[in-house]
C-alpha positions as CSV (number, residue, x, y, z in Angstrom):
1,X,-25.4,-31.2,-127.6
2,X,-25.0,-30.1,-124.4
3,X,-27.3,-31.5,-121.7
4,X,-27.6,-30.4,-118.1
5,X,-27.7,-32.7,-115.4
6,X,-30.7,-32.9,-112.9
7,X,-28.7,-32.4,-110.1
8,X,-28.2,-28.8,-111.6
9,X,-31.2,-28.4,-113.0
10,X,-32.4,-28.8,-109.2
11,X,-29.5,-26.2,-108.0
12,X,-31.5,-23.9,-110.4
13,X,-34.4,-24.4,-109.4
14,X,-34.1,-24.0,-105.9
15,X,-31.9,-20.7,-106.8
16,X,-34.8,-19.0,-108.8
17,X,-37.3,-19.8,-105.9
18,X,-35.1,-18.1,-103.0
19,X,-34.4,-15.2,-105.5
20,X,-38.7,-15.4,-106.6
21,X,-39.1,-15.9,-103.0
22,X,-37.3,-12.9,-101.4
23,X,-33.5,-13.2,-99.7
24,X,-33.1,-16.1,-96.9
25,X,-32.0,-13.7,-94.1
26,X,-28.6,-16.2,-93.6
27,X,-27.6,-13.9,-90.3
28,X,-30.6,-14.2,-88.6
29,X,-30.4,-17.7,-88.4
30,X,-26.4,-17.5,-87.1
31,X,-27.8,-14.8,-84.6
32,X,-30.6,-16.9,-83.5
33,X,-28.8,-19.6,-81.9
34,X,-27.7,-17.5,-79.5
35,X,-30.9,-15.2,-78.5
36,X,-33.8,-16.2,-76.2
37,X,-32.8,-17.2,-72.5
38,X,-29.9,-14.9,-70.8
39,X,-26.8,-16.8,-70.4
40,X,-25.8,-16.7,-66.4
41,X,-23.3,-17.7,-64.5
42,X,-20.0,-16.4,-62.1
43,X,-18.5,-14.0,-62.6
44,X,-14.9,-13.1,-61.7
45,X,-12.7,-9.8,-61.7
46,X,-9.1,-9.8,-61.1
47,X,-7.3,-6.4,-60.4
48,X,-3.6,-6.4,-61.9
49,X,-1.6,-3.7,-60.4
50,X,1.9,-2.6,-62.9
51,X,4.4,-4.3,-60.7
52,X,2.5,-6.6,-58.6
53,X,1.4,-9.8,-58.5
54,X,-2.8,-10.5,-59.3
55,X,-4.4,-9.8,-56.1
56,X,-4.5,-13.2,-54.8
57,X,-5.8,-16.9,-56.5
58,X,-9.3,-16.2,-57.7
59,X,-10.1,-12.2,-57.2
60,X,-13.8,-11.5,-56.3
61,X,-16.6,-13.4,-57.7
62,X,-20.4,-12.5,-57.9
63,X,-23.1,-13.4,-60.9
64,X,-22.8,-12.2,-64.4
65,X,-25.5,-12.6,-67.2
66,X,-25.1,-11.7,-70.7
67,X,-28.1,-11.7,-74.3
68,X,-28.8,-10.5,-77.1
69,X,-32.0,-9.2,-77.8
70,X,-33.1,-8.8,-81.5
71,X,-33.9,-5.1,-82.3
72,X,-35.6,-6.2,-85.9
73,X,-34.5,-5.6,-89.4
74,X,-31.0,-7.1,-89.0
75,X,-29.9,-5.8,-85.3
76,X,-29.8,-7.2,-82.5
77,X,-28.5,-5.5,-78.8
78,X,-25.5,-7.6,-77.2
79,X,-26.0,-7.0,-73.2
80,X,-23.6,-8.1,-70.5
81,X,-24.0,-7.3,-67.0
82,X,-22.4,-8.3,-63.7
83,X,-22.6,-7.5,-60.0
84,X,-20.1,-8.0,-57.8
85,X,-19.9,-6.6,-53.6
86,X,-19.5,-2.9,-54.1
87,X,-20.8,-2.6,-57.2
88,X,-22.1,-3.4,-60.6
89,X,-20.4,-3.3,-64.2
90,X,-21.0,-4.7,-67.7
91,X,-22.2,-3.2,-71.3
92,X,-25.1,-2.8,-73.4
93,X,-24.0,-2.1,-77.4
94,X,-26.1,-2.6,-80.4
95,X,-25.0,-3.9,-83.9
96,X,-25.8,-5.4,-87.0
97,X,-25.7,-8.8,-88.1
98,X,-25.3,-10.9,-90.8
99,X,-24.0,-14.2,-92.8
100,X,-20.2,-13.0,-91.1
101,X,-21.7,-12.9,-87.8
102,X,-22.7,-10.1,-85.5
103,X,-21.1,-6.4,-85.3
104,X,-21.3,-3.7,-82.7
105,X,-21.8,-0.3,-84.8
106,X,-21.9,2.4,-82.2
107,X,-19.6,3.6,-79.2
108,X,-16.0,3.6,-79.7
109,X,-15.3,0.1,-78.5
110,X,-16.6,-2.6,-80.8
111,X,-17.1,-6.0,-80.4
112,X,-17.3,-9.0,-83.3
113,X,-19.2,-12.0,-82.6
114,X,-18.3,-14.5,-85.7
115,X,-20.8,-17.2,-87.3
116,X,-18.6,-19.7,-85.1
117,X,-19.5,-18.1,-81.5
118,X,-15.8,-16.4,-81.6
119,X,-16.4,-13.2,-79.4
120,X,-13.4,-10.4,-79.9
121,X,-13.1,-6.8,-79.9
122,X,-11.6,-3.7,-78.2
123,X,-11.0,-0.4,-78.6
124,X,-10.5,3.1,-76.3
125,X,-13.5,4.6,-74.1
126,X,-12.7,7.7,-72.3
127,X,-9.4,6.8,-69.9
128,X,-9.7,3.2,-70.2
129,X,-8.7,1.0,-72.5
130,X,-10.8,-2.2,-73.4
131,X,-9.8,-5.6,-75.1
132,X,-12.6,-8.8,-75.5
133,X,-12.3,-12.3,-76.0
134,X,-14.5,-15.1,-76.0
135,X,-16.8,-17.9,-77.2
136,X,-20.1,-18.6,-77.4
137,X,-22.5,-21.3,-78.0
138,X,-25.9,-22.0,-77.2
139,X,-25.1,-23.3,-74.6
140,X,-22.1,-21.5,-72.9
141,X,-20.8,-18.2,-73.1
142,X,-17.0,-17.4,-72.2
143,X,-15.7,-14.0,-72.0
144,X,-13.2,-12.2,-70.9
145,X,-13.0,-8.3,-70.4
146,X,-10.0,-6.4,-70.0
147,X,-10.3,-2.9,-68.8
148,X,-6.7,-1.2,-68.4
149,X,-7.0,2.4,-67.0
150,X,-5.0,4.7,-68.8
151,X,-4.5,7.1,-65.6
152,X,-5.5,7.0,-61.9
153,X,-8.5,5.6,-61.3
154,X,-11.3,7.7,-58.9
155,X,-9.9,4.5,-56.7
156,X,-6.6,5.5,-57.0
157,X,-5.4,3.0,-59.3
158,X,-2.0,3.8,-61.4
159,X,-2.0,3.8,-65.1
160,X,-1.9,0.5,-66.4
161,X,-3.6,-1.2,-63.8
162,X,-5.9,-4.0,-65.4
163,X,-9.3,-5.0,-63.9
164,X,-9.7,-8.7,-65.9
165,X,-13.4,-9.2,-66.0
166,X,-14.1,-13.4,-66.5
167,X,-17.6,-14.2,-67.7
168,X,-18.4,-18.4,-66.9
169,X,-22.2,-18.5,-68.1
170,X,-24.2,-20.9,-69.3
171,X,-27.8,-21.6,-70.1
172,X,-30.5,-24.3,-70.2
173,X,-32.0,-24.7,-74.0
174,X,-35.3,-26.3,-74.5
175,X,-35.3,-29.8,-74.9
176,X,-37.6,-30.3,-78.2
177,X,-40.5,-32.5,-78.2
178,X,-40.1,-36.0,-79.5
């Protein structure tokens, strides 16, 4: 006779109630750690010139903020942002998410975010090359962007030169109620 024990039985149980009860949407809740407040902090770009040395010990800093906003039924927009004197840069790309994390689907860069806050991604946007990397939390948000120009820039930049964007943000969660 075979008998099942109650710890399975249980297993079951709970089983047929998610399945009775509609899927548990698993990505939202890895998204949703890191939605709500932006993320803000310094932010520092570094220009690397083929040939030269990086233009001096810590490049030119100024305040970057980055989010993601959900869109509803599984997306959610991933927004970075930063100004620094003479000008302004960042992204905005929307994506899907899911139990393996968060995934830009438009634009020919993409960009991962994995159910462990690993940030990566890259790709080829016009005459510029882009590569990601990062971590996030939800507290903290590390990120580095690496734009290499793959001819002169309007600046007059050579081919090859890399502008390293650094992202240091953090945030301030809630403290919950005792």
């Amino acid at each position: 006779m075979l008998r099942v024990a109650p710890i399975a039985a249980v297993g079951f149980l709970l089983l047929g109630a998610a399945v009775a009860l509609g899927s548990i949407d698993v990505g939202h809740l890895v998204i949703q750690r890191y939605m709500g407040e932006p993320y803000e902090g310094e932010l520092t770009v570094r220009i690397v010139v083929p040939g030269d040395a990086p233009d001096g010990p810590g490049g030119d800093s100024g305040h970057g903020t980055a989010r993601f906003v959900d869109e509803g039924d599984g997306r959610a927009r991933f927004i970075v942002s930063g100004a620094i004197e003479g000008g302004e840069n960042g992204f905005a790309v929307s994506g899907t998410y899911d139990e393996r994390g968060w995934r830009s689907d438009e634009g020919e860069v993409v960009v991962q975010v994995s159910p462990e806050g690993r940030i990566s991604g890259g790709g080829r946007q016009g005459s510029s090359l882009y590569t990601l990397d990062g971590s996030m939390s939800g507290e903290r948000l590390d990120l580095v962007v690496i734009l290499e120009a793959l001819e002169e820039t309007p600046g007059g930049y050579p081919p090859g030169t890399q502008f390293r964007f650094t992202y240091d943000l953090e945030r301030s969660l809630p403290v919950a109620d005792p």
